[in-house]
PAKEVO-423361 format. One record per residue: residue number from 1; residue in three letters; z negated, y negated, x negated of N, C-alpha, C in turn. Coordinates in nm, 3 decimals. Each point is the difference from the previous one (the first is absolute). Example, Ala and Ser with C-alpha at 12.3 -4.5 7.8 and 13.67 -1.06 7.14 Angstrom:
BEGIN
    n  res     n.c3     n.c2     n.c1    ca.c3    ca.c2    ca.c1     c.c3     c.c2     c.c1
    1  ALA   -0.780    0.569   -1.319    0.000   -0.119    0.089    0.000   -0.120   -0.090
    2  SER    0.072   -0.105    0.035   -0.006   -0.119   -0.082   -0.073   -0.109    0.077
***
This chain:
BEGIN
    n  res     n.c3     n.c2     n.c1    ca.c3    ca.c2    ca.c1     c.c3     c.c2     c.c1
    1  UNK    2.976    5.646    9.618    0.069   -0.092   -0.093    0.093    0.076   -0.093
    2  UNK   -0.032    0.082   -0.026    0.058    0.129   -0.100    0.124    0.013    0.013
    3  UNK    0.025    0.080    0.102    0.109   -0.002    0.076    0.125   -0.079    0.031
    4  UNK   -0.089   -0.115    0.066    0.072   -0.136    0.019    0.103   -0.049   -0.140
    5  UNK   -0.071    0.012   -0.121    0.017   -0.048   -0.101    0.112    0.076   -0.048
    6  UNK   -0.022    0.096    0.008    0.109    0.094   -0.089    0.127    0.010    0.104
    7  UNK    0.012   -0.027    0.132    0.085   -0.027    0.077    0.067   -0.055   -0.012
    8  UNK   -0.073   -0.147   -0.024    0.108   -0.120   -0.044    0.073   -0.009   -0.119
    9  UNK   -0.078    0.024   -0.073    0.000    0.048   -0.186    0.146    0.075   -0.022
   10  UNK    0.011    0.101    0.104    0.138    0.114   -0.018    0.093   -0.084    0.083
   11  UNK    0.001   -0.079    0.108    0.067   -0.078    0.016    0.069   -0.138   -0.108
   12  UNK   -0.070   -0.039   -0.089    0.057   -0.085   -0.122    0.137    0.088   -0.095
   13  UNK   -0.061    0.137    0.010    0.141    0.026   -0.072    0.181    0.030    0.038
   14  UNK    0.080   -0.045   -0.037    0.133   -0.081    0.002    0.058    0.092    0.092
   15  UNK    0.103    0.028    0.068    0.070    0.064    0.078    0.121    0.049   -0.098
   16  UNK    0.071    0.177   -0.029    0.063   -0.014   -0.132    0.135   -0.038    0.066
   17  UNK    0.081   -0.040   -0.091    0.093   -0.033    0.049    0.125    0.011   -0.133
   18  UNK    0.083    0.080    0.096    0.106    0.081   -0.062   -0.050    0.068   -0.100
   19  UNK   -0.091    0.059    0.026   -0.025    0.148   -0.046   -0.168   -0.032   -0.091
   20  UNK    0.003   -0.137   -0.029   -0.100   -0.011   -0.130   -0.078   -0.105    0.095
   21  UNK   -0.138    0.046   -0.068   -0.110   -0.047    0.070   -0.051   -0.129   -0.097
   22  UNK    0.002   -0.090    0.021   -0.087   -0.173   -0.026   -0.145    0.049   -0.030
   23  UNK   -0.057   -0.115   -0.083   -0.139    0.013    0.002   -0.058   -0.143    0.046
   24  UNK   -0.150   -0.019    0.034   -0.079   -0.091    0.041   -0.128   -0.006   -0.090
   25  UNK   -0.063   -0.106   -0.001   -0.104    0.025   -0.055   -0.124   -0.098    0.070
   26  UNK   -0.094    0.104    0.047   -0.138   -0.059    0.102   -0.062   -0.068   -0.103
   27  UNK   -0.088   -0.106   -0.009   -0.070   -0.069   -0.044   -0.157   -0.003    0.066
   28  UNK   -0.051    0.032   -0.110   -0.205    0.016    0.101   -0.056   -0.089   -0.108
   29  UNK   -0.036   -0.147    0.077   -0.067   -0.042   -0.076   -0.157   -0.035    0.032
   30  UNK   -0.116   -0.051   -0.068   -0.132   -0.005    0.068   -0.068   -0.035   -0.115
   31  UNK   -0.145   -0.065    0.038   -0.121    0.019   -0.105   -0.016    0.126   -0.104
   32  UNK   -0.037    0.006   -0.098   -0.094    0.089   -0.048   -0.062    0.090    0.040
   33  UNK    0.024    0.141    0.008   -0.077    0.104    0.085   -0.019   -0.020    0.159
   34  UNK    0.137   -0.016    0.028    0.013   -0.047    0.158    0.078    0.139    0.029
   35  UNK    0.024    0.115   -0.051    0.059    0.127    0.038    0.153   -0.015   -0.013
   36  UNK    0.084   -0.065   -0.094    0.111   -0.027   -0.013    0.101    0.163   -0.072
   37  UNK   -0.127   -0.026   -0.096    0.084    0.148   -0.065    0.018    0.151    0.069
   38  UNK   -0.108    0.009    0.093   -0.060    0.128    0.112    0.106   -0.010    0.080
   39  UNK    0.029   -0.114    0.046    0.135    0.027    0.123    0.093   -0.018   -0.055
   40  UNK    0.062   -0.039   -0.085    0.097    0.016   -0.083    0.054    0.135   -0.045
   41  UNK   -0.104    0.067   -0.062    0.055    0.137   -0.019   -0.048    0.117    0.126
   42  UNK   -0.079   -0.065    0.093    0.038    0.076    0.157    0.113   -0.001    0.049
   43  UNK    0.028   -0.131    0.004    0.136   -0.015    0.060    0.099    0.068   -0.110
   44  UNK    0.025   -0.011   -0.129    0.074    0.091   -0.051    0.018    0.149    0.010
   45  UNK   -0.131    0.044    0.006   -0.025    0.158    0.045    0.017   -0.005    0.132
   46  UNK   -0.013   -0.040    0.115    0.055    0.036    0.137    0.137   -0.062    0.045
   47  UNK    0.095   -0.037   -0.103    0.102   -0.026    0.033    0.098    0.148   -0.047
   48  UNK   -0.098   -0.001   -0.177    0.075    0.121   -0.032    0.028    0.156    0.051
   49  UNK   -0.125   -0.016    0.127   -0.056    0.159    0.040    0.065   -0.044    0.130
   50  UNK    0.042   -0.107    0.072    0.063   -0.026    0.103    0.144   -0.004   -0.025
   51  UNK    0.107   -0.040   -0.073    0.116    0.029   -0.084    0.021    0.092   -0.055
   52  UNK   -0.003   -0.037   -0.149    0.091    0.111   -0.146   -0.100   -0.064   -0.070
   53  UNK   -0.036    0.090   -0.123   -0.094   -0.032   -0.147    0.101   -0.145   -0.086
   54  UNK   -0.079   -0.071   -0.021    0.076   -0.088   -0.070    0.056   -0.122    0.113
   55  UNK   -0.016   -0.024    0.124    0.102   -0.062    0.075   -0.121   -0.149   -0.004
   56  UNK   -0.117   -0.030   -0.054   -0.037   -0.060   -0.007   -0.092   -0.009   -0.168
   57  UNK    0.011   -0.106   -0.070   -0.082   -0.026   -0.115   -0.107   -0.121   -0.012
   58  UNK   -0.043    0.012   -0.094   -0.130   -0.025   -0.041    0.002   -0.174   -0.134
   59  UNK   -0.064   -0.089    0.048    0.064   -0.106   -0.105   -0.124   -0.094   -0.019
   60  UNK   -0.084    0.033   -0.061   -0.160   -0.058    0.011    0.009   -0.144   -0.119
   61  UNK   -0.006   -0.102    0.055   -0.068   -0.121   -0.090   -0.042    0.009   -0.091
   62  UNK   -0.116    0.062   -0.038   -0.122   -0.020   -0.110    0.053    0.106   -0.106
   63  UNK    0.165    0.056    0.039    0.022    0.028   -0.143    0.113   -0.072   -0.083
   64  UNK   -0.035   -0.168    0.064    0.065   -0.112   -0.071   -0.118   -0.060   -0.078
   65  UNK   -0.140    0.052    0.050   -0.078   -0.078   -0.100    0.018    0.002   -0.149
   66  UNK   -0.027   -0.110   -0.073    0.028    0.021   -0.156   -0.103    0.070   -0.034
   67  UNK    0.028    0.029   -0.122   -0.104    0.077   -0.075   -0.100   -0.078   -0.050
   68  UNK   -0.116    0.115   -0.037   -0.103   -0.063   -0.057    0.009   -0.141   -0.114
   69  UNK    0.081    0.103   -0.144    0.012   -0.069   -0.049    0.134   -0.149    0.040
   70  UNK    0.080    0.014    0.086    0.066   -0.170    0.037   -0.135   -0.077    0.069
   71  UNK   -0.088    0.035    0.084   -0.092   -0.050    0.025   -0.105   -0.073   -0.082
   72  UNK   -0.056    0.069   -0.092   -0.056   -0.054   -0.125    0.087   -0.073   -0.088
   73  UNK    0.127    0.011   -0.029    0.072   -0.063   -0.054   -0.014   -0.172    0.090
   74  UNK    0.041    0.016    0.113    0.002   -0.105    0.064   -0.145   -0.025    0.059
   75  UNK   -0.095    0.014   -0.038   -0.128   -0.068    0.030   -0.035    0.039    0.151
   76  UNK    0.064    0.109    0.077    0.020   -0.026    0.129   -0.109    0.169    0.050
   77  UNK   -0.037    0.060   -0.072   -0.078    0.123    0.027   -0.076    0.000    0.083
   78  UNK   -0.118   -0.120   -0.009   -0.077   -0.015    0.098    0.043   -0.015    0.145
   79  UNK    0.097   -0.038    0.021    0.082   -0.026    0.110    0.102    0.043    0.064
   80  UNK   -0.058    0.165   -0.024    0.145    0.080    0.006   -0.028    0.044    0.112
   81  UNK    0.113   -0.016    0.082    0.064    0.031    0.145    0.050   -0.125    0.096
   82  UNK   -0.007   -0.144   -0.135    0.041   -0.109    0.073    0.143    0.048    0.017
   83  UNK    0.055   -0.129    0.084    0.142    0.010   -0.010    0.061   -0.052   -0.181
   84  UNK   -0.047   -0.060   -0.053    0.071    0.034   -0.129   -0.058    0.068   -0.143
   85  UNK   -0.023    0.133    0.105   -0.051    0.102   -0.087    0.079    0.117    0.029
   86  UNK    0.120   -0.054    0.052    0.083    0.129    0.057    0.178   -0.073   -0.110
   87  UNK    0.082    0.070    0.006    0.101   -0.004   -0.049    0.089    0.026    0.155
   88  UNK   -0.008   -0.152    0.060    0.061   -0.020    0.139    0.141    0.041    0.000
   89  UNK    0.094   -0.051   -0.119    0.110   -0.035   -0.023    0.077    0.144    0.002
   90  UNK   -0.106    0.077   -0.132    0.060    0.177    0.027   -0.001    0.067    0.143
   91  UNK   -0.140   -0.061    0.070    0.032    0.098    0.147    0.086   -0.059    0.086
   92  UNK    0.069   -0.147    0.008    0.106   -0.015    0.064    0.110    0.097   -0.021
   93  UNK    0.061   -0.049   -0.184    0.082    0.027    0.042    0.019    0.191   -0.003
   94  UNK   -0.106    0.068    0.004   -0.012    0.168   -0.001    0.052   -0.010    0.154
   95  UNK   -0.086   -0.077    0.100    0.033   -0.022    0.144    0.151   -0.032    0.053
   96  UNK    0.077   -0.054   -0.081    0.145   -0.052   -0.046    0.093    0.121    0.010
   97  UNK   -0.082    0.096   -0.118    0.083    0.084   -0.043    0.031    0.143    0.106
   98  UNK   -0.122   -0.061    0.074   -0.014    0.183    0.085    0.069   -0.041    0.094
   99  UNK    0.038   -0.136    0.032    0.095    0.011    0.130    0.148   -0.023   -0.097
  100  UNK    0.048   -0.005   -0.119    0.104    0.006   -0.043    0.020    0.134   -0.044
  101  UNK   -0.052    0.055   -0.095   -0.010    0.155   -0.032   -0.002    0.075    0.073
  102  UNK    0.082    0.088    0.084   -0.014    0.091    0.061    0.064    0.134   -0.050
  103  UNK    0.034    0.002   -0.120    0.089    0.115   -0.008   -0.069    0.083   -0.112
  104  UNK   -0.136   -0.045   -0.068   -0.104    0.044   -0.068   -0.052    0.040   -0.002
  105  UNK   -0.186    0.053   -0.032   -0.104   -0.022    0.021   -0.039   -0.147   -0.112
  106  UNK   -0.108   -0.056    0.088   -0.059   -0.124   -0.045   -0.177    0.035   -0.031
  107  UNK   -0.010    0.010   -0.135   -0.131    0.078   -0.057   -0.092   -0.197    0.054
  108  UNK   -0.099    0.117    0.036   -0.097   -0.175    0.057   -0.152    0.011   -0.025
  109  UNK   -0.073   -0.093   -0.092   -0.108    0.018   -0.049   -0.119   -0.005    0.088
  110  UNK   -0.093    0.042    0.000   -0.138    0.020    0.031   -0.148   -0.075   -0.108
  111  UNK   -0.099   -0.039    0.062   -0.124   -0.025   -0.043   -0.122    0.107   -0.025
  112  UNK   -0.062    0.053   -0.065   -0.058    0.117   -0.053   -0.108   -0.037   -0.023
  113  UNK   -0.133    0.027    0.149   -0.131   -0.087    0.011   -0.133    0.048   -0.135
  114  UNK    0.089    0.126   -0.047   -0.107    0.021   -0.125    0.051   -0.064   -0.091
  115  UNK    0.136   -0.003   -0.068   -0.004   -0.060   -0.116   -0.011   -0.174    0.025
  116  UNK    0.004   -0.007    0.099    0.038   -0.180    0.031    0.061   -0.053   -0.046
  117  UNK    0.170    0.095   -0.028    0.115   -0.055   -0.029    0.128    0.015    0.115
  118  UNK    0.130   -0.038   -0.058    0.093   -0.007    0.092    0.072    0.175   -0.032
  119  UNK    0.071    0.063    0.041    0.018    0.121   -0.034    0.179   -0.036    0.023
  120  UNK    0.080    0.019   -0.064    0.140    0.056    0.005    0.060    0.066    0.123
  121  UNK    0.089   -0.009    0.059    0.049    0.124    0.029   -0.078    0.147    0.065
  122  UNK   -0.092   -0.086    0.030   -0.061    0.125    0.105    0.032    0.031    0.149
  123  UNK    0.114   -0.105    0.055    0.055    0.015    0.122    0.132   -0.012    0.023
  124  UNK    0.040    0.130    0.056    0.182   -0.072   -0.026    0.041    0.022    0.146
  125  UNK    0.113   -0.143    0.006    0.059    0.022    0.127    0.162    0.063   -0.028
  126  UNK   -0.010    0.107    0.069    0.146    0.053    0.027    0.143   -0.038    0.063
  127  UNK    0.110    0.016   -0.035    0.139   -0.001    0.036   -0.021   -0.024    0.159
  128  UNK   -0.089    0.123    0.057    0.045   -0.020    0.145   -0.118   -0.065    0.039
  129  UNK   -0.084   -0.053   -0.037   -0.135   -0.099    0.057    0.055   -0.111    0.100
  130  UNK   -0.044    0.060    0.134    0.015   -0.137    0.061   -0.032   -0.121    0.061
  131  UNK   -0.176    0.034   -0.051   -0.074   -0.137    0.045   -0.089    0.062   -0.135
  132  UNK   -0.006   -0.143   -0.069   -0.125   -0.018   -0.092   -0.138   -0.103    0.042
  133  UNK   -0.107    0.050    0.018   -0.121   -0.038    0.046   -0.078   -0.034   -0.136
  134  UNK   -0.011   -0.125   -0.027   -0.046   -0.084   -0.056   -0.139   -0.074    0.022
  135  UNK   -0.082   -0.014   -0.119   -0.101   -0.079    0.037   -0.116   -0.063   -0.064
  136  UNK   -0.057   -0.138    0.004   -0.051   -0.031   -0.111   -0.071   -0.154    0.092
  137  UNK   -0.076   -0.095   -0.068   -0.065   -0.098    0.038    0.071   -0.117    0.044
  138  UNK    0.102    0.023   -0.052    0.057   -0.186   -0.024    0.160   -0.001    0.039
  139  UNK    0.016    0.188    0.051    0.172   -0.018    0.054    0.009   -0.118    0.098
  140  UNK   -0.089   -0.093    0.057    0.027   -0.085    0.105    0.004   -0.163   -0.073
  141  UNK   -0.081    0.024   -0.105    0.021   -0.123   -0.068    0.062   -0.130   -0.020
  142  UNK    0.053   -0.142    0.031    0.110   -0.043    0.011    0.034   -0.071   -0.135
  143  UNK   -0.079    0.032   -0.129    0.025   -0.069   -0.103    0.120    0.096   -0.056
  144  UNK    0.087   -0.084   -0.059    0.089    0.110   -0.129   -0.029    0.089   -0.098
  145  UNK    0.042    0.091   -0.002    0.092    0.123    0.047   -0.062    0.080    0.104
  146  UNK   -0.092   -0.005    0.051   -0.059    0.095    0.151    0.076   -0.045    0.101
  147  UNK    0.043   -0.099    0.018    0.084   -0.050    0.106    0.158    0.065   -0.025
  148  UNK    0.032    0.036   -0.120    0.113    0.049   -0.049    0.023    0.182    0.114
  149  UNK   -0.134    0.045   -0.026   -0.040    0.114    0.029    0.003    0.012    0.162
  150  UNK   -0.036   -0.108    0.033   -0.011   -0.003    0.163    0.119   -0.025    0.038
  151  UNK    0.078   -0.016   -0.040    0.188   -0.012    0.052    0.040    0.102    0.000
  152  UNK   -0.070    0.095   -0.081    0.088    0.128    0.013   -0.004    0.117    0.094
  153  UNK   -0.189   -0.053    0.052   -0.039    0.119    0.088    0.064   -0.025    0.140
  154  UNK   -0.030    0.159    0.062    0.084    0.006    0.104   -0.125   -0.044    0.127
  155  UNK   -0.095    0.017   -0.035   -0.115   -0.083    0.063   -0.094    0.033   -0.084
  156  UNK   -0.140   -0.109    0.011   -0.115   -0.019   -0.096   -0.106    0.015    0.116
  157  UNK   -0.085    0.112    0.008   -0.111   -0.009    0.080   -0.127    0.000   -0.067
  158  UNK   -0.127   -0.076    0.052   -0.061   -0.051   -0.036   -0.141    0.097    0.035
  159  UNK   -0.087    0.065   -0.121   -0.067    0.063    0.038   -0.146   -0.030   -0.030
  160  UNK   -0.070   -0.004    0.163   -0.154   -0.058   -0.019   -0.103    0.049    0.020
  161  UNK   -0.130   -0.023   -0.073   -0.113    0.117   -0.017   -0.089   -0.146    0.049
  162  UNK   -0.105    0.019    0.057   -0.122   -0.094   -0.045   -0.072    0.005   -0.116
  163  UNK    0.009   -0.155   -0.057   -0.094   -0.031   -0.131   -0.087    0.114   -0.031
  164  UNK   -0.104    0.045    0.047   -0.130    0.096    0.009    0.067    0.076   -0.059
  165  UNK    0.067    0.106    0.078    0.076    0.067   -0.054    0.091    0.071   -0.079
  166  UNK    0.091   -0.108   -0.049    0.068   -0.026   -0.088   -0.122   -0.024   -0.156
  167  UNK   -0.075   -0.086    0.014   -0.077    0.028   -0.098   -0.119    0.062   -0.066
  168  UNK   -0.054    0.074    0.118   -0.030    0.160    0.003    0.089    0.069   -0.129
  169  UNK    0.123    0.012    0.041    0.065    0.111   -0.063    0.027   -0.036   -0.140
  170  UNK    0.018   -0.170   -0.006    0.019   -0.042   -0.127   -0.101    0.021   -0.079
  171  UNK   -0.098   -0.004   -0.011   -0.106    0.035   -0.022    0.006    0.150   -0.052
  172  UNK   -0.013    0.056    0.113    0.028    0.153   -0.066    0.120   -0.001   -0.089
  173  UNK    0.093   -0.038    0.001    0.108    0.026   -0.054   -0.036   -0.043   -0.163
  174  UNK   -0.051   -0.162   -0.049   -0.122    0.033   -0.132   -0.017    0.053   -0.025
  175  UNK   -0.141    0.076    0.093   -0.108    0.080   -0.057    0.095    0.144   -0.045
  176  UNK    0.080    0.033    0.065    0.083    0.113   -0.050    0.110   -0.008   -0.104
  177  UNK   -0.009   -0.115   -0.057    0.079   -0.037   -0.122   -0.034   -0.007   -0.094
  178  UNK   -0.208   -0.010    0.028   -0.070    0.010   -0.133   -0.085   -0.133   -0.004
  179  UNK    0.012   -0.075    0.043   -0.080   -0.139    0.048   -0.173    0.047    0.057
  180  UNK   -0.084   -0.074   -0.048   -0.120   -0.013    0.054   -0.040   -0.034    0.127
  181  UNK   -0.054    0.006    0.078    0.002   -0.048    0.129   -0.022   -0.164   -0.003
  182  UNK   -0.070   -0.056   -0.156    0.044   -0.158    0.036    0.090   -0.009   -0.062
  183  UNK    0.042    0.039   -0.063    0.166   -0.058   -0.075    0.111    0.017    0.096
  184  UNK   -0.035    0.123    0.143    0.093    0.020    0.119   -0.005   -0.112    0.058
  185  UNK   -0.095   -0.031    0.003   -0.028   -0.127    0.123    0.049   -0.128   -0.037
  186  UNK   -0.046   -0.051   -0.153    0.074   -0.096   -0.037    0.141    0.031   -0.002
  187  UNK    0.040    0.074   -0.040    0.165    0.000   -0.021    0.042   -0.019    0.188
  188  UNK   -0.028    0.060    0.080    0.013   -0.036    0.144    0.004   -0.132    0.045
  189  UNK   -0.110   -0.047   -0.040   -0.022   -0.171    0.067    0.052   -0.096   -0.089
  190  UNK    0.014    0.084   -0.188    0.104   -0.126   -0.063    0.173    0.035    0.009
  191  UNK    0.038    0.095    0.024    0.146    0.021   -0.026    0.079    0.046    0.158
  192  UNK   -0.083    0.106    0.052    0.048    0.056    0.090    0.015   -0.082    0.158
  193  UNK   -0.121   -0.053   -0.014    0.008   -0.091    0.139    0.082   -0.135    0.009
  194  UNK   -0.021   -0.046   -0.133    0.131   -0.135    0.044    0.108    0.042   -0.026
  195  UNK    0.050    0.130   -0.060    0.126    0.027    0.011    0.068    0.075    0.143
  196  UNK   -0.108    0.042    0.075    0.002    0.013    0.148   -0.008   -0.146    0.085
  197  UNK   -0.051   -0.018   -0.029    0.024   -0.151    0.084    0.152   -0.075   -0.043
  198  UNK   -0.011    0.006   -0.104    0.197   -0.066   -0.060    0.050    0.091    0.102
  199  UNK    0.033    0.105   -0.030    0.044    0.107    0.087    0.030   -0.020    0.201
  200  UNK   -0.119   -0.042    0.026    0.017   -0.015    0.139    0.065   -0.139    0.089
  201  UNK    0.032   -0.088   -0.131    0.013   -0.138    0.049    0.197    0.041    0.007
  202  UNK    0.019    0.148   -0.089    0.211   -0.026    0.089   -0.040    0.117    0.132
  203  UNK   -0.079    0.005    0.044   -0.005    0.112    0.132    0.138    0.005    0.089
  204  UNK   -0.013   -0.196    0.004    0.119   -0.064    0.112    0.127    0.079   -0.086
  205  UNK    0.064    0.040   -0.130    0.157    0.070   -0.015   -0.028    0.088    0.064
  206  UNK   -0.067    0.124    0.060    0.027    0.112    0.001    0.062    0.058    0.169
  207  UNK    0.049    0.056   -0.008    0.086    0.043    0.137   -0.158    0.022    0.085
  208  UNK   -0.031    0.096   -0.041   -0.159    0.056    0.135   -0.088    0.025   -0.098
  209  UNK   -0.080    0.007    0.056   -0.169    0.008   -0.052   -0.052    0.202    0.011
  210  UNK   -0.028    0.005   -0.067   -0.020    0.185    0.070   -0.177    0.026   -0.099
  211  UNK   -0.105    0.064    0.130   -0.118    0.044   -0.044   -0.009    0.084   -0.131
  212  UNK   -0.070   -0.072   -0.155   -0.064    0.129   -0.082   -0.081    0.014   -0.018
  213  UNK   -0.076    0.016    0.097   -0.173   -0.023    0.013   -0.038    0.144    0.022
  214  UNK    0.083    0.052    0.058   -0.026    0.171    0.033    0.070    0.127   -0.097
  215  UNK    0.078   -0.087   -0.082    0.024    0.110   -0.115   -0.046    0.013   -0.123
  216  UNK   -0.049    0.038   -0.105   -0.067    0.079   -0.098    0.102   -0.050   -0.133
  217  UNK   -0.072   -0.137   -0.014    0.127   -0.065   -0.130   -0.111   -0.012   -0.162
  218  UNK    0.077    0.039   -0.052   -0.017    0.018   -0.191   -0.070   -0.184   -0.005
***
């Protein structure tokens, strides 16, 4: 599958033309701990070691989540990782900008699983970047602005783990955040699983379906 993936993957990016190279941007969307982020930055690292450093970047979702405090502000803490616990509108139009901006770098934020905040500028895509690999729960979404987001990609593939599985890791992923093993579990069966199930009902946007049942996801 590995292989396969990163095959097609280097195939999405643009053909240059008259001298300057286009960019694309892959879309990986899926459940909750369905291995979205693992092949995401596989495929970024075996595009880059198969190319030039930089010829592919890095554009992760969950560092549109709001912050703690907008969350508490808006009553919405308990419920963070719904879809409107994210600041949809900023990751469009950041998604906007990387296929308009090309003559830059475009500084692109990250999620930081110890502090359990959004982090700045911990990822930047470069001048010559020419596929950005993207990825998050709800890129398939068809409500507004996720649907905004899905116009732009150059395809959206859809990545699937089995339930078990997937919440296996969620689970761990708690307990390694500092959670009790029942405060893991509740937070799993109250937040994490119906926001996986929202999640699986846009399966039908996504170009192909691709296995993350066999990779090693956060």
């Amino acid at each position: 599958m590995s292989d396969t993936v990163v095959t097609d993957a280097l195939a999405l990016i643009p053909a240059s033309r008259d001298g300057r190279g286009g960019r694309a941007v892959l879309g990986l969307a899926g459940a909750p701990a369905a291995g979205k982020s693992t092949l995401a930055r596989h495929l970024v690292a075996e595009i880059n070691d198969r190319t030039a450093p930089g010829t592919a970047g890095y554009l992760p979702l969950d560092g549109f989540h709001l912050s703690n405090a907008q969350l508490d502000r808006l009553g919405r803490r308990h419920r963070k990782g719904a879809p409107d616990t994210f600041d949809a509108h900023g990751y469009v139009a950041l998604v906007r900008r990387l296929l308009e901006e090309t003559d830059h770098p475009v500084y692109v934020p990250d999620y930081d699983r110890d502090l359990h905040e959004p982090v700045a500028a911990r990822h930047v895509i470069e001048p010559h970047t020419r596929l950005v690999v993207t990825e998050g729960n709800y890129l398939a979404n068809d409500e507004v602005p996720w649907s905004g987001a899905r116009a732009l990609f150059a395809e959206l593939w859809y990545v699937e783990a089995p339930d078990e599985v997937r919440e296996l890791r969620l689970h761990r992923r708690q307990r390694a955040g500092g959670l009790t093993d029942e405060a893991a579990r509740d937070w799993v069966e109250r937040s994490d699983r119906p926001n996986g199930e929202l999640v699986k009902r846009f399966q039908r946007n996504c170009t192909r379906v691709v296995r993350g049942d066999a990779l090693r996801s956060r």
